[in-house]
TORVEXLO-41320 format. One record per residue (C-alpha): residue number from 1; x negated, y negated, z negated. Coordinates in Angstrom, 3 decimals. Each point is the difference from the previous one (the first is absolute). Layout:
BEGIN
torse k = NUM | xx = X | yy = Y | zz = Z .
...
This chain:
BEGIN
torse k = 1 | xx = 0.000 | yy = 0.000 | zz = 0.000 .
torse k = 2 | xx = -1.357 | yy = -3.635 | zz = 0.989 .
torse k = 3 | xx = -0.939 | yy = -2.146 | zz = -3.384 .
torse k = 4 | xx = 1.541 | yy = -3.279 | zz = -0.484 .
torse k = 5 | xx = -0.311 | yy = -2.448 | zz = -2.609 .
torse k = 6 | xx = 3.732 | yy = -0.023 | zz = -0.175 .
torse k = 7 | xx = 2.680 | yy = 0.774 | zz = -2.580 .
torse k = 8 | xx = 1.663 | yy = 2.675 | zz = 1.978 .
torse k = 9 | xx = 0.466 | yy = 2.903 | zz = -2.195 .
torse k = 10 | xx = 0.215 | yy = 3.700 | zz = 1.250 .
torse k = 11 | xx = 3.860 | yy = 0.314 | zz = -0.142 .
torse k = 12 | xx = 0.469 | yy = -3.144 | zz = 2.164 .
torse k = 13 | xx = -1.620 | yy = 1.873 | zz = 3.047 .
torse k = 14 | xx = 1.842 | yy = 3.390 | zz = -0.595 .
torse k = 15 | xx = 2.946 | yy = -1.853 | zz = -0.231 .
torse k = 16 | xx = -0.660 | yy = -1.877 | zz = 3.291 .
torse k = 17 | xx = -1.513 | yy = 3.217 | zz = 1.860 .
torse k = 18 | xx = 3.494 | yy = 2.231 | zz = -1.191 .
torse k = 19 | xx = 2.317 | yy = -2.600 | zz = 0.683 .
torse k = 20 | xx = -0.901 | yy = -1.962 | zz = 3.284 .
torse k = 21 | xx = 0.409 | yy = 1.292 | zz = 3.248 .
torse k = 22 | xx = -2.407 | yy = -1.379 | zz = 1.888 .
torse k = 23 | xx = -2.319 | yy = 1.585 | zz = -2.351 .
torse k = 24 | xx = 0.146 | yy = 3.239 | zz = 1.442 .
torse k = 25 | xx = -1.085 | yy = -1.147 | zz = 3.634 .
torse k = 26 | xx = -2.818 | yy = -2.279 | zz = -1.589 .
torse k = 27 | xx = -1.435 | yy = 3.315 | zz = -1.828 .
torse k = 28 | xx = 0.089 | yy = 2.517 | zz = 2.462 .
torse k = 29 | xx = -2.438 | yy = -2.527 | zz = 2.092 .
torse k = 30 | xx = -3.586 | yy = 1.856 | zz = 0.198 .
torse k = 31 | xx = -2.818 | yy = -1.366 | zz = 1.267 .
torse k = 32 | xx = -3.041 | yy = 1.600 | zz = 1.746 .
torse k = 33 | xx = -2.772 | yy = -0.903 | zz = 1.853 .
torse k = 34 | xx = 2.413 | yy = 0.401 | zz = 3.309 .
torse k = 35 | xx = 2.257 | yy = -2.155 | zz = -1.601 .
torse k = 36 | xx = 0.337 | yy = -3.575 | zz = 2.340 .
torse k = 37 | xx = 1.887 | yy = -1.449 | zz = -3.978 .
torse k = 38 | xx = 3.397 | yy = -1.791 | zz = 1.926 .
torse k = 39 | xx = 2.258 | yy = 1.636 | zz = -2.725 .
torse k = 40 | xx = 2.667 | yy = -2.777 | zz = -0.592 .
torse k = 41 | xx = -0.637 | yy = -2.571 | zz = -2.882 .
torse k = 42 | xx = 1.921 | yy = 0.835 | zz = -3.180 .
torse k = 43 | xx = 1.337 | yy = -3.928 | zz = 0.437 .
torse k = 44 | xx = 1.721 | yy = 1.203 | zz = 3.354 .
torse k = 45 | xx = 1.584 | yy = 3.173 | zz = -1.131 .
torse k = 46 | xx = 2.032 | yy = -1.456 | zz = -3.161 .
torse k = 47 | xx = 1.874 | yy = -3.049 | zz = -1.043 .
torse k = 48 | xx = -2.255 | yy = -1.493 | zz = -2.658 .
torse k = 49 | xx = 2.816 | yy = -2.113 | zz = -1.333 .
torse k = 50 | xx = 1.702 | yy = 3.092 | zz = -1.780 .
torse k = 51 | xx = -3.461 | yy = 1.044 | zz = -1.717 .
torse k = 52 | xx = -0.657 | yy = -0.381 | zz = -3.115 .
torse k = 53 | xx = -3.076 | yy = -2.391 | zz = -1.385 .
torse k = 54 | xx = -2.048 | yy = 3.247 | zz = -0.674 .
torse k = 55 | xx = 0.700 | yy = 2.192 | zz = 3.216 .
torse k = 56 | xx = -0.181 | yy = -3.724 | zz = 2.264 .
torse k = 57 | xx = -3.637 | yy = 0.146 | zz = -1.938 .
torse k = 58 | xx = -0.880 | yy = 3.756 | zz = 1.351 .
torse k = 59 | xx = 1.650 | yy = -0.473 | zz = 3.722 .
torse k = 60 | xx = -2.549 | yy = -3.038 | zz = 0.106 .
torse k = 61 | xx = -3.037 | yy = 2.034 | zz = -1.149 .
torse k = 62 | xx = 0.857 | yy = 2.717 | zz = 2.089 .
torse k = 63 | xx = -0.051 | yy = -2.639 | zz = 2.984 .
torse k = 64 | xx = -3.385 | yy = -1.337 | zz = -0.824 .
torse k = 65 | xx = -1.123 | yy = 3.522 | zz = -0.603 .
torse k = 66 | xx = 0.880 | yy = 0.783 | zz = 3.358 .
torse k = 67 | xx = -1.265 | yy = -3.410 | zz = 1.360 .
torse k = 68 | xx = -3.558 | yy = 0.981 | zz = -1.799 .
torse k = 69 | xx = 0.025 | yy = 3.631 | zz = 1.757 .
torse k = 70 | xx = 1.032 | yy = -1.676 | zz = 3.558 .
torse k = 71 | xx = -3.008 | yy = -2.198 | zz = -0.399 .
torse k = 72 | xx = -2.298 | yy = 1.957 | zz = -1.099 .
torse k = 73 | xx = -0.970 | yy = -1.436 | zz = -2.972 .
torse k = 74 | xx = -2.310 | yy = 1.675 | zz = -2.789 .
torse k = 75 | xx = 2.958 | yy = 1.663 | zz = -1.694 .
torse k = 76 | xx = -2.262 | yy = 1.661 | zz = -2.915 .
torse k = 77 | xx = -1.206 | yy = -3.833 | zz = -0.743 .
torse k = 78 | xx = 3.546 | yy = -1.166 | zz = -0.380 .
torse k = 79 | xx = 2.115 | yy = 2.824 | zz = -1.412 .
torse k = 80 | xx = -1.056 | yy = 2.476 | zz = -3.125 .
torse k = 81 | xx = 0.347 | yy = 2.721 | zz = 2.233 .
torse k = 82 | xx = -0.172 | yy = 3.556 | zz = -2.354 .
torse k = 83 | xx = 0.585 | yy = 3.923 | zz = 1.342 .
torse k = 84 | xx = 0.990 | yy = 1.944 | zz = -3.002 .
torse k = 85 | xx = -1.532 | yy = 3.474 | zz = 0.080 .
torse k = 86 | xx = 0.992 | yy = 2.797 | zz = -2.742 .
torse k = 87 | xx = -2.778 | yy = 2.361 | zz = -0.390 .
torse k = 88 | xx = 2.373 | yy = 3.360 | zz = -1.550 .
torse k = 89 | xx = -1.493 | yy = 2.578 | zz = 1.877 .
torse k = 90 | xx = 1.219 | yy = 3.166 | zz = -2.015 .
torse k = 91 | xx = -2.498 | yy = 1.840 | zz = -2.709 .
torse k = 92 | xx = -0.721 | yy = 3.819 | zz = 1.662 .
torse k = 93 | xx = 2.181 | yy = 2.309 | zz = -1.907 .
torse k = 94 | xx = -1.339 | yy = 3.390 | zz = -1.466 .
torse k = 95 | xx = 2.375 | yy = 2.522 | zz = -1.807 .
torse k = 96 | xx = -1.545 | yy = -0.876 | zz = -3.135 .
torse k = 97 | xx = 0.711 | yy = -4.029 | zz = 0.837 .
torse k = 98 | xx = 3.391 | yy = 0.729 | zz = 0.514 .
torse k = 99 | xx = 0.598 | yy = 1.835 | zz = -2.905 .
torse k = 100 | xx = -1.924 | yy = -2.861 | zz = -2.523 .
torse k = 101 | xx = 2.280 | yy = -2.056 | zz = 1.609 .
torse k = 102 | xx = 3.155 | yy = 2.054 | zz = -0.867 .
torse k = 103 | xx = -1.028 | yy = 0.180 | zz = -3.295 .
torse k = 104 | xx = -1.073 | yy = -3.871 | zz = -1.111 .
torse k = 105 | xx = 4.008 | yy = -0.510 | zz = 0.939 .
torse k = 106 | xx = 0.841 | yy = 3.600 | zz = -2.477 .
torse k = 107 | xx = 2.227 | yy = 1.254 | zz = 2.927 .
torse k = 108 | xx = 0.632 | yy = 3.106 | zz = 0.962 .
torse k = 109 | xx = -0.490 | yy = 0.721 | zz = 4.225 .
torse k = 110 | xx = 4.294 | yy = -0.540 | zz = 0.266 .
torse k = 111 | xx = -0.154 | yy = -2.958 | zz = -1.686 .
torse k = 112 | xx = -3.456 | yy = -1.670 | zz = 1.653 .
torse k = 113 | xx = 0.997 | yy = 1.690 | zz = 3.616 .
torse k = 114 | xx = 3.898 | yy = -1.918 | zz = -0.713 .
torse k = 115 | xx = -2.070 | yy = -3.177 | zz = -1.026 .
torse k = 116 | xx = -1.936 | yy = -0.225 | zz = 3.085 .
torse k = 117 | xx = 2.557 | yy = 1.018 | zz = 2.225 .
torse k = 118 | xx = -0.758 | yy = 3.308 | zz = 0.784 .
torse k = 119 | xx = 0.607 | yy = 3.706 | zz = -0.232 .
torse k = 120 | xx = -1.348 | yy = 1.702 | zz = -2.486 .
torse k = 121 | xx = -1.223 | yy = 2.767 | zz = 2.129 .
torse k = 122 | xx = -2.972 | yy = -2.790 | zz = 1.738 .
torse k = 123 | xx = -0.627 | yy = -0.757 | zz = -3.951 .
torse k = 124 | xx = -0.393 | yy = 3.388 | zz = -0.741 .
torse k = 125 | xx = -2.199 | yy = -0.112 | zz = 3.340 .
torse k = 126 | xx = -2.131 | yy = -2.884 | zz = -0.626 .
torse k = 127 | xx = -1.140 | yy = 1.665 | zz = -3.553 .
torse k = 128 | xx = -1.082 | yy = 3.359 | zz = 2.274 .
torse k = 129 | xx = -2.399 | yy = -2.159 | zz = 2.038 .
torse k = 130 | xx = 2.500 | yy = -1.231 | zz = 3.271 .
torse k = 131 | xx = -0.580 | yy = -3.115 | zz = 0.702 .
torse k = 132 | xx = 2.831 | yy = -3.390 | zz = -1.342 .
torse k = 133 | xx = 0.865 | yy = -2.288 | zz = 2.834 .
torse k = 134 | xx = -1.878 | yy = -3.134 | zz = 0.368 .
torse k = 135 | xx = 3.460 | yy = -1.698 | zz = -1.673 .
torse k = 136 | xx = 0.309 | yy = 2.291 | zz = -2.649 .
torse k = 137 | xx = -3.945 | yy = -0.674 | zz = -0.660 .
torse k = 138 | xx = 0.768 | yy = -3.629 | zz = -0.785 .
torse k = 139 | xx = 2.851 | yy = 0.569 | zz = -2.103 .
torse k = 140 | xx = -2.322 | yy = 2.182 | zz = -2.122 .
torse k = 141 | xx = -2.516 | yy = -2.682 | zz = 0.273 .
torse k = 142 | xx = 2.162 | yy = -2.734 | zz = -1.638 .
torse k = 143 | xx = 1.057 | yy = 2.427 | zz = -2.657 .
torse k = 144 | xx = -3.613 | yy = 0.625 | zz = -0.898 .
torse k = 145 | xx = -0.882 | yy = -3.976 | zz = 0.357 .
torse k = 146 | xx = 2.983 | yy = -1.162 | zz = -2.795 .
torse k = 147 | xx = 0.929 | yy = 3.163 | zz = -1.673 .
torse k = 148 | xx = 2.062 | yy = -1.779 | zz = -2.430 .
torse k = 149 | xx = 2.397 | yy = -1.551 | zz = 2.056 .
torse k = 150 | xx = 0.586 | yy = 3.127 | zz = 2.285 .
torse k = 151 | xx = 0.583 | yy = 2.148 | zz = -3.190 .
torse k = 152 | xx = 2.747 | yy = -2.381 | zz = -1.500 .
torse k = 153 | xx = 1.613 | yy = -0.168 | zz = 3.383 .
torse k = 154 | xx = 0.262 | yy = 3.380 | zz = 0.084 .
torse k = 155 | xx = 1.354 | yy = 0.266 | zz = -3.369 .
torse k = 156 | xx = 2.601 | yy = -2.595 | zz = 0.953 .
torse k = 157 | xx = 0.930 | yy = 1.823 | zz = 2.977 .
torse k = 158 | xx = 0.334 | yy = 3.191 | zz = -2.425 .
torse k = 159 | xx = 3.880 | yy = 0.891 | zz = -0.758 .
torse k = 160 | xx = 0.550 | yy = 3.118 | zz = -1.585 .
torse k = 161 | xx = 3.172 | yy = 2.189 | zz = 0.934 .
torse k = 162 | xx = 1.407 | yy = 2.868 | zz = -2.111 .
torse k = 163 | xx = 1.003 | yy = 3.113 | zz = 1.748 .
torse k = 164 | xx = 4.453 | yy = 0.553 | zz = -0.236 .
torse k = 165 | xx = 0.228 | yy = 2.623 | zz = -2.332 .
């Protein structure tokens, strides 16, 4: 996201993205290298009268964004421009792993395998030596990186049923 100096806070823009049509034309614009930039100014495709203060404020900096990318202008000098990168590439998985992981949440394999959403034949599985999907592997991972919280939630998401006698 470009960063202003302004007092636009996050909820003004999510409420201008979800609730103006033009919105949806001005986001699905990509540019490339190919790219000859003669999408339509966001000034052309709306009435600005009916915007609010805070989304007249964005349609304007979107313009001059655009205006800056059609000139070529050193966008990197002007803009705080960021790529968020999440580096959760799952732990390997061993039997053993799998089972120390069971057992820091004191489950049994029907109640871990219901927990993460799977059967509790692949629990039974994983614990013999087959290997968890990558999915399951981060699951596993977060229990093992905040214990505590995973074990209340699955407490909380404990209800105990009596059988009809």
């Amino acid at each position: 996201m470009i960063s202003r100096d302004r007092n636009l806070q996050p909820e003004d823009l999510l409420e201008f993205i979800e609730l103006r049509p033009f919105t949806k034309r001005w986001a699905e614009l990509e540019l490339d290298d190919e790219d000859d930039l003669t999408a339509p100014r966001a000034n052309d495709m709306i009435d600005k009268s009916k915007l609010t203060d805070a989304e007249r404020e964005l349609v304007e900096g979107f313009d001059e964004f655009l205006d800056d990318l059609r000139s070529d202008a050193p966008i990197e000098k002007k803009y705080t421009c960021r790529r968020v990168v999440l580096e959760l590439e799952p732990h390997v998985y061993t039997a053993d792993r799998v089972k120390e992981t069971r057992k820091l949440l004191n489950a049994s394999q029907a109640l871990f395998a219901q927990f993460l959403g799977v059967s509790v034949k692949s629990v039974r599985a994983w614990e013999q030596g087959a290997k968890p999907s990558p999915m399951a592997c981060r699951f596993m991972d977060e229990i093992r990186r905040d214990t505590p919280y995973w074990k209340a939630r699955l407490k909380d998401a404990i209800k105990v049923r009596t059988a009809d006698c």
